[in-house]
Each structure stands twice: as structure tokens, then as C-alpha cells.
C-alpha positions as CSV (number, residue, x, y, z in Angstrom):
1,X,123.3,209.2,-131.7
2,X,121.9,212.4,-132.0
3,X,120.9,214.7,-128.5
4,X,117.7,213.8,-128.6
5,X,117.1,210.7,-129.2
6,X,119.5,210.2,-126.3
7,X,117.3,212.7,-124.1
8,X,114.7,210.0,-124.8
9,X,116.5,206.8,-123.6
10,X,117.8,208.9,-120.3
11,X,114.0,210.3,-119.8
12,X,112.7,206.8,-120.0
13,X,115.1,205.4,-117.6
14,X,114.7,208.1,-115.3
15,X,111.1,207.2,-115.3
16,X,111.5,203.4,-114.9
17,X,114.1,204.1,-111.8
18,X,111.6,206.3,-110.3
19,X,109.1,204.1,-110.7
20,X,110.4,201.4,-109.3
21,X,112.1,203.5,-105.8
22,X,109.5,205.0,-105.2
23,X,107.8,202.3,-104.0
24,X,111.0,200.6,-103.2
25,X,110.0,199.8,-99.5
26,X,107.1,197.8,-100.3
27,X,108.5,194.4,-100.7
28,X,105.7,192.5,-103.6
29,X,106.3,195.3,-105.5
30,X,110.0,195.7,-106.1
31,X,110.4,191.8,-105.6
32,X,107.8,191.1,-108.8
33,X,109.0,194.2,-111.1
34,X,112.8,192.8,-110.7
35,X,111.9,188.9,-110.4
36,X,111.3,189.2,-114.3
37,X,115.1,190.0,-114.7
38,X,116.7,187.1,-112.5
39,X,117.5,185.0,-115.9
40,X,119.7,187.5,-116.6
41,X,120.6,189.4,-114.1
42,X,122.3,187.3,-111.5
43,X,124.4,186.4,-113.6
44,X,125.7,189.8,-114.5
45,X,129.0,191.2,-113.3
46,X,130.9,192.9,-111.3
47,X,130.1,191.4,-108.2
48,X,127.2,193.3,-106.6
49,X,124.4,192.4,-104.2
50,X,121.3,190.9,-106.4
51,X,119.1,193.4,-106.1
52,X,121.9,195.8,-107.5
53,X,122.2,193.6,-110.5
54,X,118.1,193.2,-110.9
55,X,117.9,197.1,-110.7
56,X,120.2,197.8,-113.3
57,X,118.5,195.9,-115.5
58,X,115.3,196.3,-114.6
59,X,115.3,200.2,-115.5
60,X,118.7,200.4,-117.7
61,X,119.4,197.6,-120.0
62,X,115.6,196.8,-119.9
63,X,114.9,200.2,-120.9
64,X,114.3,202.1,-124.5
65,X,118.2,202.0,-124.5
66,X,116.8,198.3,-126.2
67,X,115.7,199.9,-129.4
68,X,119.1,201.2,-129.5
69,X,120.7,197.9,-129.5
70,X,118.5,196.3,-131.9
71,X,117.6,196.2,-135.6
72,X,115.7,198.8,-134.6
73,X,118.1,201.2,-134.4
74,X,117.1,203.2,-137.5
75,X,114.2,204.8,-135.2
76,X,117.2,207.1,-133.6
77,X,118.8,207.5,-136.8
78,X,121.8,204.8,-136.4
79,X,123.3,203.0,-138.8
80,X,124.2,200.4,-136.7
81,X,122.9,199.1,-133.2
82,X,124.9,199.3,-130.3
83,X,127.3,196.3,-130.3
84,X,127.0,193.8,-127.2
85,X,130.6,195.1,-126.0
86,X,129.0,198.5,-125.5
87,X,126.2,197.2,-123.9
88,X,128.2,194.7,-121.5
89,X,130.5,197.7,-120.7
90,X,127.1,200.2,-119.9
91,X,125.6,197.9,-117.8
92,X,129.1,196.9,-115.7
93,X,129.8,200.9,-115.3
94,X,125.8,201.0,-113.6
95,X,126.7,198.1,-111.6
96,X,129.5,199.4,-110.3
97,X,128.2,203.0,-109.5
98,X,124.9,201.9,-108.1
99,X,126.7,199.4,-105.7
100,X,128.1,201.9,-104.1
101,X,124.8,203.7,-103.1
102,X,121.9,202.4,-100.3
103,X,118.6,202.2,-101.7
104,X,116.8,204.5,-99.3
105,X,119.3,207.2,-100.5
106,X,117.8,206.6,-104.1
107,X,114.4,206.1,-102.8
108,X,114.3,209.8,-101.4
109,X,115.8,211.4,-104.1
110,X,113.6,209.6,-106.3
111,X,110.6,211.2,-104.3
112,X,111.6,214.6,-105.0
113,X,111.3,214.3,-108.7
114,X,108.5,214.4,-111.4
115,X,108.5,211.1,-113.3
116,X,106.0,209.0,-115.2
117,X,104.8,205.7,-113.0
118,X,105.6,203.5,-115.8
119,X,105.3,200.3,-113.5
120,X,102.3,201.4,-111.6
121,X,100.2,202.2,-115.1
122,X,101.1,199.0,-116.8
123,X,99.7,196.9,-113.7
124,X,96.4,198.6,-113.6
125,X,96.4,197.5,-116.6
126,X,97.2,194.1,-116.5
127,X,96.0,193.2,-113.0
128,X,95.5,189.3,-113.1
129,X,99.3,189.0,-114.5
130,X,100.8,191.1,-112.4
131,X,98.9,188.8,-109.6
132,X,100.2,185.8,-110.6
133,X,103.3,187.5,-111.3
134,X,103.3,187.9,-107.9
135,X,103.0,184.5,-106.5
136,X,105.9,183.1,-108.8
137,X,108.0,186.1,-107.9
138,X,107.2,185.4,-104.0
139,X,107.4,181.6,-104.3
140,X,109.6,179.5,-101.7
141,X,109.0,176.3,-102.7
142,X,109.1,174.7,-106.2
143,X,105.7,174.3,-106.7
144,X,102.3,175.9,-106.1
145,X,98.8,174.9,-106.1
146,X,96.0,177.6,-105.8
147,X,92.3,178.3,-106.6
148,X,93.1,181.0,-108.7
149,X,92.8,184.5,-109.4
150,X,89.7,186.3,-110.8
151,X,91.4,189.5,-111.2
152,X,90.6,189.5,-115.1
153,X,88.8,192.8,-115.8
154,X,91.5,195.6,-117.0
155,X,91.0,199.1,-115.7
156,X,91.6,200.5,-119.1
157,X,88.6,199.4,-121.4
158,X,90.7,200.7,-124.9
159,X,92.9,197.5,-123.9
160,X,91.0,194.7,-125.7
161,X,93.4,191.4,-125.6
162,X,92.7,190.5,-129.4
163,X,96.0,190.1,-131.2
164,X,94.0,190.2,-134.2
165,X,94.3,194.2,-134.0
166,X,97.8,194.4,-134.4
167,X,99.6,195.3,-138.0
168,X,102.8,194.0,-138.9
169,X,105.7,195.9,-137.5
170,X,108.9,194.0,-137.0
171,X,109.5,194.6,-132.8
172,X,112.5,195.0,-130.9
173,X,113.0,193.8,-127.4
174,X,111.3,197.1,-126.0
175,X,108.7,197.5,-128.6
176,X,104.4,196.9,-126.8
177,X,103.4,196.0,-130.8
178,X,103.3,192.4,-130.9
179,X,105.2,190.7,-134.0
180,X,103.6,188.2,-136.7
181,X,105.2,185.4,-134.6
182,X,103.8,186.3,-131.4
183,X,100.4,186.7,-132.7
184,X,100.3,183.5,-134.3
185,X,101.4,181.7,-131.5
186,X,98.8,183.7,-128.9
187,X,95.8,183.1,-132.1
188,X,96.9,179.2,-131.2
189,X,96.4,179.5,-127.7
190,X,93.2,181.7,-127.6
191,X,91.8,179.0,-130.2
192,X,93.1,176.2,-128.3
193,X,95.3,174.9,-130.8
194,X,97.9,174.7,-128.1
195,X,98.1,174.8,-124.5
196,X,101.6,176.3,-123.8
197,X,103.6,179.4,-124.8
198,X,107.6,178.8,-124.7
199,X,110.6,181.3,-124.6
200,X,113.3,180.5,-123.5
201,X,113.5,183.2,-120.7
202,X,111.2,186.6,-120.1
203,X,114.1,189.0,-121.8
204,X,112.8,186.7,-124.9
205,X,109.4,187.4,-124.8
206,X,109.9,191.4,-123.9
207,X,112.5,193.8,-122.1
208,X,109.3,195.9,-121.8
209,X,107.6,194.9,-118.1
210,X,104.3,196.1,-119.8
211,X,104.6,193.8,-122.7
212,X,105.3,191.3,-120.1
213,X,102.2,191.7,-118.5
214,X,100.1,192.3,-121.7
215,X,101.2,188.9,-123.3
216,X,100.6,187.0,-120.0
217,X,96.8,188.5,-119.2
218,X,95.8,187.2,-122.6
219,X,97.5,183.1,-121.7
220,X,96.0,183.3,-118.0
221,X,93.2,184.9,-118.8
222,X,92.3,181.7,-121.9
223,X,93.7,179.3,-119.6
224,X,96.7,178.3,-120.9
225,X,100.3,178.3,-119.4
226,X,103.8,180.4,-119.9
227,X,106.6,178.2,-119.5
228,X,110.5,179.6,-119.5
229,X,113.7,177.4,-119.0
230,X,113.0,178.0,-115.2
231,X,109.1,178.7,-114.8
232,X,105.7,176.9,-115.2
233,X,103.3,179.9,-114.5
234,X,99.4,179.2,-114.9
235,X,96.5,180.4,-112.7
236,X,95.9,177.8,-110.3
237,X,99.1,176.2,-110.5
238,X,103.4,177.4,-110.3
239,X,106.4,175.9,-110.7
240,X,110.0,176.8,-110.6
241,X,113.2,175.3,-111.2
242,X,115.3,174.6,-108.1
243,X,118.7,176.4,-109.7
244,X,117.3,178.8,-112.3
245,X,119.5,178.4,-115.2
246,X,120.9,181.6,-117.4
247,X,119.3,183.3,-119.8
248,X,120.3,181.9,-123.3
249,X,122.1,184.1,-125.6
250,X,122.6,181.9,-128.7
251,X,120.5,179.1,-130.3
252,X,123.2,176.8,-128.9
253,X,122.3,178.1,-125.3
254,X,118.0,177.9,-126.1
255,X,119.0,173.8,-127.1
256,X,121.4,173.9,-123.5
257,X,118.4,175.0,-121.5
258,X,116.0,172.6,-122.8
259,X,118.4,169.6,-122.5
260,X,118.8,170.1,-118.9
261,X,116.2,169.3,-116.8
262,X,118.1,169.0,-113.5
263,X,116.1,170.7,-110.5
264,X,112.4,170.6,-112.3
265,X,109.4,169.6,-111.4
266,X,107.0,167.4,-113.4
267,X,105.2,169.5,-115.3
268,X,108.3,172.0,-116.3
269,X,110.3,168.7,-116.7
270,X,107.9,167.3,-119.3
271,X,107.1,170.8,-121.4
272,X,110.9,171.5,-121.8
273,X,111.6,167.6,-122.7
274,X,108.5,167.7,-125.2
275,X,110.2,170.7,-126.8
276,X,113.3,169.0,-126.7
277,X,112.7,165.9,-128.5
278,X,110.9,168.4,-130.9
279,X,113.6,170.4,-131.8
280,X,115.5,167.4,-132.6
């Protein structure tokens, strides 16, 4: 890869890892921005405390170093993505060196430097997702029952949530354009065609946090539901599964995940059976 396309991916990283320290002291915060990586993350090695693990991916492998490990690749001149040995083997060195480290030492360094708040400009953005984000993120019991958030009015007005206005593009994992699929499947909820968006995990629907947000403002703010392997997330109601389970990485693992329902409450038990018995 050439210089600077690799200038890019260490720039954007910097900015996610300063983004996130920071404001590493205040708990919501860092708790929601590295809940969405738990799928994945804890399950990641070498042995490291959680919130090691979450970090690394939160702001390395969840980074633009994506587009370099996907079809994608052509953007930074590549003939061929980085292969998941490479990627494995990045994200074990980070563990490894970043283990070794407190977080308060990060967090001043972090305030020293000049860096792009990529986490705080993506939840202005999004503000009712990131506050139901919230909740799941800071939930300690399986379920949760709630009025419900009005927090629906972005602070950007340019953001209209109409996936009508998006071209075709074929999307990596980083990538804020939405793909064909995804806009079909969002033009079925806003229409009310269906009531529930399935992935299998959030690393399915984006590695992009702002992507994450964008596509969950448009399902709570029409109603409808996001539903992972571990998660039931609507506004008024949250569920999660008592052991999450890993993040598949095949379509034999997606089939796994929906088989077992051990540790789920009702309404995640019944959405992952319904889309079992459908994909049989």
C-alpha cells in the first residue's frame, strides 16, 4: 500500500482513539461507543482485560483499516485485500501493546493532541440511537421496559433519513453509503412491510459507529425493532441474551446463532426462531 493511503488509515485511527479517551472517564460514553464491539471483541485474543480488547477494536480493526480488508480495497490501490491472517496478527500485536498501558496514561496524551471528534459528531447526529444505544449498553438485567425516548430531531438538518437518496455503490464494512440491500430492507420497514431488521451481529450491519447510529435512528425513529443474535433493541422496550454468543464469521456460524436460543428472552427467542425455521 502506498504512503498515503496508509497516512489515511493511521490518521483515522488516531482520530477514533482520541475520540474515544478523551472522554474516557465518563462511563455512558466509553461503555456505549465499545458495547457495539462486545460480539466480537471478547472473544479476541491474547488474554487482555475487556475493555483492552473493545478498544482495539473499537478504533483499530473498526477503523478505515476495513476498506483495506475488503473488496474494497481498490480505493488504496490494492490488488488484493488484506487477508484475515494479517488482520488476526494486527489486532493481537494492538492487544498486546495496549495491555500493557493504563488508560489515564492514554487519556492524557490523547488531550494533548489535535484530532477530529469522530464519536462526538456522529451522536449529535443521531441522538435518539445513541440514547437507546445507551440503555442496551448500560443494561443489567435481560430485559427492559420504558416509555421511550423523544430524542428524534437531528442537529444536522442536511441528514434527511430517506434511503431513497442513496445511489448504488457496493459498501464495505466502513463505508456511511448504504448498499441496495440495506435500503430495500429499511424501504420495508419505513413502509411497514416488516417490523424487524436482522444481522446477525453490529460488525454485520457496519464497522463504522456512525453508520451504526444512522441505520438505527431511521428503525426507532418508524417504530420498528433491530434484532442481533444477542439483542432486541426498540424504543420502549430491550432485551439481551444472558451469554452473548460470538459474532459469526461464516454462513455456517449466522445458521449456529439462530439455532441457539439458550439464555433469550421471549421476544429475541421468537424473532431468531422465526428466522430460523425460515432459513430452512
Amino acid at each position: 500500500m502506498k504512503y498515503r493511503y496508509r497516512e489515511q488509515i493511521v490518521a483515522d485511527i488516531k482520530n477514533r482513539m482520541c475520540s474515544l479517551l478523551f472522554k474516557w472517564d465518563d462511563e455512558e460514553y466509553r461503555r456505549t461507543i465499545l458495547f457495539v464491539t462486545d460480539e466480537e471483541a471478547l472473544f479476541y485474543e491474547p488474554y487482555a482485560a475487556a475493555e483492552v480488547k473493545e478498544f482495539v477494536v473499537a478504533t483499530i480493526r473498526d477503523s478505515m483499516l476495513e476498506v483495506a480488508a475488503s473488496v474494497n480495497c481498490a480505493q488504496f490501490k490494492m490488488e488484493d485485500p488484506l487477508s484475515d491472517k494479517k488482520i488476526r496478527q494486527m489486532t493481537s500485536d494492538a492487544i498486546a501493546y495496549f495491555r500493557q498501558y493504563g488508560f489515564e496514561s492514554l487519556q492524557e496524551e490523547a488531550r494533548s493532541m489535535e484530532f477530529k471528534d469522530v464519536y462526538g459528531e456522529a451522536i449529535k447526529k443521531y441522538p435518539l440511537a445513541w440514547e437507546i444505544l445507551k440503555k442496551t449498553a448500560l443494561l443489567t438485567a435481560e430485559t427492559l421496559q420504558f416509555a421511550g425516548t423523544n430524542e428524534t430531531v437531528s442537529e444536522y438538518e442536511d441528514q434527511k433519513l430517506d434511503c431513497k437518496t442513496y445511489n448504488k455503490v457496493v459498501c464495505d464494512g466502513y463505508s456511511l453509503d448504504f448498499d441496495d440491500y440495506l435500503k430495500e430492507e429499511l424501504g420495508n420497514l419505513i413502509s411497514g412491510y416488516t417490523e424487524v431488521l436482522y444481522v446477525d451481529s453490529f460488525k454485520i450491519l457496519s464497522r463504522n459507529f456512525e453508520k451504526v447510529l444512522h441505520v438505527l435512528q431511521i428503525i426507532l425513529e418508524n417504530g420498528r425493532t433491530f434484532v442481533t443474535s444477542n439483542y432486541y433493541i426498540s424504543n420502549g422496550y430491550i432485551e439481551k441474551r444472558k451469554e452473548i454468543l460470538r459474532a459469526a464469521h461464516s454462513e455456517k456460524d449466522v445458521f449456529e446463532n439462530l439455532r441457539n436460543r439458550r439464555g433469550t428472552p421471549a421476544e429475541l427467542r421468537n424473532i431468531l426462531k422465526g428466522m430460523a425455521d425460515a432459513e430452512r
